[in-house]
N, C-alpha and C positions, 0 to 999 in steps of 0.2 A: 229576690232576684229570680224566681222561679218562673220562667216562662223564656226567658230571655236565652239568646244561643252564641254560641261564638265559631264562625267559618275557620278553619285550619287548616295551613298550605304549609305541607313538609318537604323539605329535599330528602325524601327515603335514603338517596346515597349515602345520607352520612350515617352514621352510628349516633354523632351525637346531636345531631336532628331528631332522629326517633326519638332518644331517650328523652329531650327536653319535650317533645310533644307525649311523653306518657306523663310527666312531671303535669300538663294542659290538662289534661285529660283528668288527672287525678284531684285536681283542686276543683276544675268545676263540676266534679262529681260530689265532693264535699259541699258545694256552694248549691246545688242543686241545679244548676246549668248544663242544656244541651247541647253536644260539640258535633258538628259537621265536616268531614273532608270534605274539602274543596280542589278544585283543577288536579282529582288525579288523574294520573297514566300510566300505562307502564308500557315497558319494552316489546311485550306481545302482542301487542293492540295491533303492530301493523300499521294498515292504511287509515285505520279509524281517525278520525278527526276530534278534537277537545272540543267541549262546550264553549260560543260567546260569552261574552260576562253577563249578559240578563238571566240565560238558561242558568248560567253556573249560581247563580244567586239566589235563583227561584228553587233549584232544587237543593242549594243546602236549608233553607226555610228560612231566607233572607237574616241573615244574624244580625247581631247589634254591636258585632267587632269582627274584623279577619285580623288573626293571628298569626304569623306567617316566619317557619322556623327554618332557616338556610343561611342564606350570602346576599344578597342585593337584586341576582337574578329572581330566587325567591320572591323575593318582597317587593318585584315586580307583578310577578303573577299574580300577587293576593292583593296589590292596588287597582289591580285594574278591574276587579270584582269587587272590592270593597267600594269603589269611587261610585259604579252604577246604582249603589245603594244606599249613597251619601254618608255610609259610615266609616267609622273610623281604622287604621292599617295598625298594627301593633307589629314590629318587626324583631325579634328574636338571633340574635346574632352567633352565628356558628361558621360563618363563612369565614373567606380568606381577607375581605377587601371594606365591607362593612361600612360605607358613607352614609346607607338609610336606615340600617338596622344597627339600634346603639346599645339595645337590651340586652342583657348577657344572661344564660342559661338560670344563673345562679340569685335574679332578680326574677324570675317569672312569678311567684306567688305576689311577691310585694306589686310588680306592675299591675295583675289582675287585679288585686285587691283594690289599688288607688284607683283604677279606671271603672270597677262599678260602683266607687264611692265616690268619683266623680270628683276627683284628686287629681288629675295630671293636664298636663296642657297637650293642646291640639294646635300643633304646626302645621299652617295650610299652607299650601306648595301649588303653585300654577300647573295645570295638564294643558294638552294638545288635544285637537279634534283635528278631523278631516273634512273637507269637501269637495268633492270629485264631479267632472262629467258622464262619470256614468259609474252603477252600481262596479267594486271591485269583484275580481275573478281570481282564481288560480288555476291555472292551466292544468290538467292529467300530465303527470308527470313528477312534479317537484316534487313529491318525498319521498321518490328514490337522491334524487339529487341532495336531501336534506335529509338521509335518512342516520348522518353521523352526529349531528343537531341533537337539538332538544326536546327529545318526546314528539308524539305525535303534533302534526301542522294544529294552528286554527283556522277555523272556518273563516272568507273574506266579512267583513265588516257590514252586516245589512244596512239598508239607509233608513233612517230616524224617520218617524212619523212629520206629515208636514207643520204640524203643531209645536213641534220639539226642536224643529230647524233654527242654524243662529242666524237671527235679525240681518236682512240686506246680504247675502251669500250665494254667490250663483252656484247652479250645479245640484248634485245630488248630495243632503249631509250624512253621513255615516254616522251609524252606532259605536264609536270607538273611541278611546283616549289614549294618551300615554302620559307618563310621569316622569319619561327621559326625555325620549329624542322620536324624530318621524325622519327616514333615512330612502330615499332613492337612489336605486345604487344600480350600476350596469347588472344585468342578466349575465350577459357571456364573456368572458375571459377578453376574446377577440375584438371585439364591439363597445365602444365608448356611449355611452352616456350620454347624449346633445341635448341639454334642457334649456331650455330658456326661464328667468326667474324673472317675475314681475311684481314689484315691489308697488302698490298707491295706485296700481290697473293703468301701471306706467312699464314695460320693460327697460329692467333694471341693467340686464346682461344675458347673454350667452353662453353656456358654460359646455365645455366637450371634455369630460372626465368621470372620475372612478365612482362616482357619488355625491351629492349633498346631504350634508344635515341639517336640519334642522331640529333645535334643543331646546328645552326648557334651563331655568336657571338651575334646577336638579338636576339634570341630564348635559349639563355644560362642562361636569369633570368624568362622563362617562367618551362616549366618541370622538364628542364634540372637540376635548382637548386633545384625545390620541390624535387627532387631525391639527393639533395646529391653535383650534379656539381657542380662546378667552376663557375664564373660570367666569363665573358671574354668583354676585351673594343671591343663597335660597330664598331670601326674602324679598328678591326686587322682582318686580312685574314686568317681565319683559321677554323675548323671544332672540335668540342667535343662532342667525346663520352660516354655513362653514360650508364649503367646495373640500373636497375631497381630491387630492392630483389632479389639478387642474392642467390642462391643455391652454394654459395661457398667462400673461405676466399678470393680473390681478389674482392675485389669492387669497385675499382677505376674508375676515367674517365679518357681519357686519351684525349689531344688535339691537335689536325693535321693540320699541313699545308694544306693551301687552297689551294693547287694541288695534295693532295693526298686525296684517295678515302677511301670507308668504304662496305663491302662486305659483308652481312651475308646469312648463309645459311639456311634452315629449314634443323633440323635434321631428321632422320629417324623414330625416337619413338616419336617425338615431337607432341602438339594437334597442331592445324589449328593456324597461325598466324596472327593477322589482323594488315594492313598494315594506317596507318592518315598519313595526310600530314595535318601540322597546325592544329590540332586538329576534320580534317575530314577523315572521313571512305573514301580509296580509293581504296582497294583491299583487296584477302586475300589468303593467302601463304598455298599450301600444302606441308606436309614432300617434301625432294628433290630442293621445291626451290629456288631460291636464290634473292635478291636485291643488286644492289649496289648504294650507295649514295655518290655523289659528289656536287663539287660546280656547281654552275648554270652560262653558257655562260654571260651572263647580271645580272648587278645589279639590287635592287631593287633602285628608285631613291623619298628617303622623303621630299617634300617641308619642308622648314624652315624659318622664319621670322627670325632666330636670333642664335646664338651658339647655338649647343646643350651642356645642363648643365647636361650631364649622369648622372654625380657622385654625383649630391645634388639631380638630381631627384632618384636613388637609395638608396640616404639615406632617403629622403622623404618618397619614400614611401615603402620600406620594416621597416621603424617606428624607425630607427637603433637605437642602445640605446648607449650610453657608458661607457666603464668601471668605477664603482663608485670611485677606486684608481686614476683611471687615470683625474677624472670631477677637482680635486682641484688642476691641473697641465694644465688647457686645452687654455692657449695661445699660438699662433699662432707663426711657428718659427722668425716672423719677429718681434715681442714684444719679446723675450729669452732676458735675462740679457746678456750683452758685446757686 
């Protein structure tokens, strides 16, 4: 295994984020493996900006896993680094919430050991890309405005060589992905939101409210459903859309085939749009113009030691409760009388 490296995204907050990245650290020193931080920051940085994911890639020396020890914000970070490199996310669970990262502290040797023995399965999970009418921006200013956030801003999304652009796509394609959700959301307090969404290069609708998301099937129990949406299985191909307080009697989500696209516009009376990918500030939309969100050329691809159990970890931990009618009737169809 000697030559081979492993990228490492820690949430330093914790105590026991550190400890489990020395636990990293200590086997692939045994194994003869080089380990790389990846997307640090810290609190004195200031106005400094974080590396893209190709920078953040290139300088940990491209590894052949990102490791990534926190809660699901975590292991946001180290997908979006790991995806530009088409390699695999290993997520380490110390968080509070835990839908992507299933590994516990107490499996790290045993996960390592099966993934360079080439022993685990690779859950691949749809991403998001962007395409815009003109390169994104972030104004001078926003991280004082975000300066109680998360670590230094990232840099806006440079646009993809025209080689690397997806097939039939007007506009400019960004270097970006996400594994949640791509979120237009009002700029200012005061100032709604007016986007127009065009579904098929048909306008769909109108929308004067707090936000749209748009989500992947992983990212449909993050925002997606504090707004209202649909859960959707990790496994299906497809894209779902959701309004955010809407200014109007349709408030529905509506959910797309993962070869169709999502289009919105900034309206003309509309305030200033600000554009997250996974929960980060990536640009920001004046009246005029537009985004579109599609699926992303490559998966995202999740190490796994074992099945994933979606639907008990779902009920886990959104706390599920059940119906009290229904609790003195709750055997399993395979005990049913006959």
């Amino acid at each position: 295994m000697t030559g081979q490296r492993i990228g490492l995204v820690v949430h330093e907050g914790r105590a026991a984020a550190v400890a489990a990245a020395g636990a990293v650290r200590r086997w692939a020193a045994d194994h003869s493996i080089g380990v790389s931080d990846i997307d640090v920051w810290e609190p004195s940085w200031g106005q400094r900006q974080r590396r893209n994911a190709g920078d953040e890639a290139e300088a940990a020396g491209h590894p052949a896993l990102v490791v990534t020890i926190g809660g699901d914000g975590t292991f946001l970070r180290g997908a979006r680094i790991a995806a530009k490199d088409g390699v695999p996310v290993l997520g380490i669970n110390v968080g509070r919430v835990g839908f992507l990262t299933e590994i516990e502290p107490t499996e790290i040797d045993m996960a390592l050991d099966a993934f360079f023995a080439d022993r685990v399965q690779l859950d691949e999970r749809l991403m998001l890309t962007l395409c815009a009418s003109r390169p994104l921006e972030i104004p001078g200013g926003m991280e004082a405005l975000l300066r109680y956030g998360r670590g230094p801003l990232l840099p806006p999304p440079p646009p993809l060589p025209r080689s690397a652009e997806p097939v039939g796509q007007p506009g400019v394609a960004l270097d970006v992905t996400a594994l949640n959700d791509i979120v237009l959301e009002k700029l200012a307090r005061d100032r709604q939101a007016s986007l127009g969404v065009y579904l098929d290069d048909t306008l769909f609708a109108s929308y004067s409210a707090d936000a749209l998301v748009v989500a992947s099937p992983t990212g449909s129990t993050a925002y997606n459903f504090a707004a209202g949406g649909p859960i959707l299985s990790p496994r299906l191909g497809a894209l779902v859309f959701t309004p955010v307080a809407p200014h109007m009697v349709f408030n529905r989500s509506l959910v797309l085939a993962a070869d169709e696209a999502v289009t919105v516009r900034v309206l003309d009376r509309s305030g200033q749009v600000a554009v997250s990918v996974d929960g980060q500030l990536r640009g920001v939309l004046d009246p005029g113009d537009w985004v579109t969100v599609l699926p992303a050329r490559e998966p995202a691809r999740l190490v796994r030691l074992r099945p994933s159990r979606f639907y008990s970890r779902l009920r886990e931990r959104f706390s599920l409760a059940d119906a009290p009618a229904a609790v003195a009737d709750s055997r399993r169809p395979d005990q049913a009388d006959g």
